[in-house]
N, C-alpha and C positions, 0 to 999 in steps of 0.2 A: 614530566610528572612521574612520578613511581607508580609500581605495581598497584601500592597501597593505597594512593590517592584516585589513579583511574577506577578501582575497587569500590572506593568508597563513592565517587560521583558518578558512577552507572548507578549504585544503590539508590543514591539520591534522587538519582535520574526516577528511577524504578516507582520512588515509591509514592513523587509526586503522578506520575502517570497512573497510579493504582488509587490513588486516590481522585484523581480528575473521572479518571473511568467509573470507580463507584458513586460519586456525587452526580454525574451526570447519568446512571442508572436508578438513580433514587430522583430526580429532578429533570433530568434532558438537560440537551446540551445547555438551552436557553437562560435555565433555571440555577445555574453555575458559573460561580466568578473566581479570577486568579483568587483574590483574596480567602477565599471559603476552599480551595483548592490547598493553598498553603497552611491554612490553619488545620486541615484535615492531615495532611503530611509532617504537619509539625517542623514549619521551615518558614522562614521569614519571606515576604512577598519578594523581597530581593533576590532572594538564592531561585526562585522560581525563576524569576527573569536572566539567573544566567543559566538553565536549562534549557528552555520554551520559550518562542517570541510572543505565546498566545496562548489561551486555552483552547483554542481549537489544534494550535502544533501538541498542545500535552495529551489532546484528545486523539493524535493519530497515531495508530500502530506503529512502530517500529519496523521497518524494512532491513533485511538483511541486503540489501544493493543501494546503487544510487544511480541516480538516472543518467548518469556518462557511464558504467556497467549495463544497464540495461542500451545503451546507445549502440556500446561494444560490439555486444554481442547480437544485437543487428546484422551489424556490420560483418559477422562473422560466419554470419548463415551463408550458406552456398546460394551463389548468384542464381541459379537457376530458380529458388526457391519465391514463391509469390510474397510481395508485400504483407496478406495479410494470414500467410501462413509462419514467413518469418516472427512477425509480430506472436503470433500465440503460440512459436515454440520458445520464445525469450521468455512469454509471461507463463508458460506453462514450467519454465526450471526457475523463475523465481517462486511460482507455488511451491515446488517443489522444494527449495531450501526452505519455506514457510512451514512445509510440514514438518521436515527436518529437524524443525525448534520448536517442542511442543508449547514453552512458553508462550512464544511469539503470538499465538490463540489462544493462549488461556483465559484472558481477562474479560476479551471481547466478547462472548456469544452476547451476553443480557445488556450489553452496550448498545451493540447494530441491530439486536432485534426492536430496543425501545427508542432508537436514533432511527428510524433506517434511510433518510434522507442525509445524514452526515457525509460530505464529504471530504475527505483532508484537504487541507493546503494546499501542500507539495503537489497535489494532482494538475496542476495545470501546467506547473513546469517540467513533470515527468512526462507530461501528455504531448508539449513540445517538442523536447530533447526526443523523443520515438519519432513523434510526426518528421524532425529534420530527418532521422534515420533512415525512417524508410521512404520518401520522399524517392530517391534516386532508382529504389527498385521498383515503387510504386508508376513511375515515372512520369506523375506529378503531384501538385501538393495535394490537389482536393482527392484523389484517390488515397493518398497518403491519410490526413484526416481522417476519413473515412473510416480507411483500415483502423486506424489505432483508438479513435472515439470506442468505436463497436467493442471492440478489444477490450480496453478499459470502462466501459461500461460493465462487459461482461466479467470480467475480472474482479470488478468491487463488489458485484451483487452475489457471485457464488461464494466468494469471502465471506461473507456478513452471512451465506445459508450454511457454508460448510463449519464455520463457528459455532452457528444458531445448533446445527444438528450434532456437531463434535464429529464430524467425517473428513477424511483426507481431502485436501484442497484439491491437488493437483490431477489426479480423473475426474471428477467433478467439474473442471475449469476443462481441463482437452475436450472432454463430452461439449459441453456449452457451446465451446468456441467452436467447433465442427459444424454444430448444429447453425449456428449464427453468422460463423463469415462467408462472405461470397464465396470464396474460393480458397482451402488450403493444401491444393496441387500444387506440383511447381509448374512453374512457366514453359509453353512450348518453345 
C-alpha cells in the first residue's frame, strides 16, 4: 500500500475510533452500536468492519506494542530480576512510550471516567502471552498469574486516573506497582 493510502486508513482508522469514543461518552459503552458508530464517522458499516471486529476493539486505545513485544522484553530483563518486577518494568516503558504520544490520551479521559468498568479485548490475550513470559522466572504458572493479573490490573486503573487527571502515566504506574506487588527486588 502507499504512503498515501496507509495515511488515509490510520485517518479512517482515527476517526471511527473518535467517534465510537464520543458516542460512548455521550451514551456508555452499552448505549452504542457499530451502526450509530459509522453513521457518526461518516463511513459505511462495512469499512468499519474492515478496521474493528467490534465496538468494543473501536472502543480500545490504541497500543504502541503488541503483546509478543511486551513478551520480548520479558524475556529480556536480567534473569536475576523477580517475576513481578520484571513485569512492571516492561509495563512501566510501555507507559512510558504512552506518554510519549500525547495522542494516544487524548480522547480517553471522559471515556474511562464514564466507562470505568470497560475493559479491552486484547486484555486477555495480552494477559497470556505475559503470564507464558514470565512463567519461567516466576517459576511457576500460578505465581506467574498472579504477578501479571496484579500488574494489569494496576496498569488499566492508573490509565483510566492518569487520563481522567491529564498526568504522566508512567510515575504514576511505577509509584502504584511498588506499592502493590509482592516484591520488585531481584531475586537472591
Amino acid at each position: 500500500m502507499t504512503q498515501r493510502g496507509e495515511g488515509k486508513k490510520r485517518a479512517t482508522r482515527r476517526a471511527i475510533q473518535e467517534a465510537a469514543v464520543r458516542l460512548a461518552v455521550q451514551h456508555g459503552v452499552d448505549g452504542v452500536s457499530v451502526e450509530a458508530i459509522s453513521a457518526a464517522a461518516g463511513i459505511a458499516r462495512s469499512t468499519f468492519f474492515t478496521h474493528f471486529k467490534s465496538k468494543e476493539d473501536a472502543l480500545t486505545p490504541e497500543a504502541p506494542w503488541s503483546a509478543a513485544e511486551l513478551a520480548e522484553a520479558v524475556a529480556a530483563r536480567p534473569s536475576r530480576e523477580s517475576a513481578p518486577a520484571a513485569v512492571a518494568e516492561v509495563l512501566a516503558g510501555a507507559a512510558r512510550r504512552l506518554d510519549a504520544d500525547p495522542a494516544a490520551n487524548r480522547s480517553w479521559p471522559e471515556f474511562f471516567a464514564r466507562n470505568p468498568g470497560f475493559v479491552p479485548p486484547h486484555n486477555a490475550e495480552l494477559t497470556e502471552v505475559l503470564v507464558e513470559a514470565v512463567t519461567p522466572r516466576a517459576g511457576d504458572r500460578d505465581e506467574a498469574e498472579l504477578a501479571v493479573a496484579v500488574a494489569m490490573a494496576v496498569f488499566w486503573t492508573v490509565r483510566r486516573q492518569a487520563a481522567r487527571d491529564g498526568a504522566a502515566l508512567e510515575p504514576r504506574l511505577r509509584r502504584a506497582l511498588a506499592r502493590r506487588l509482592p516484591s520488585t527486588k531481584e531475586k537472591s
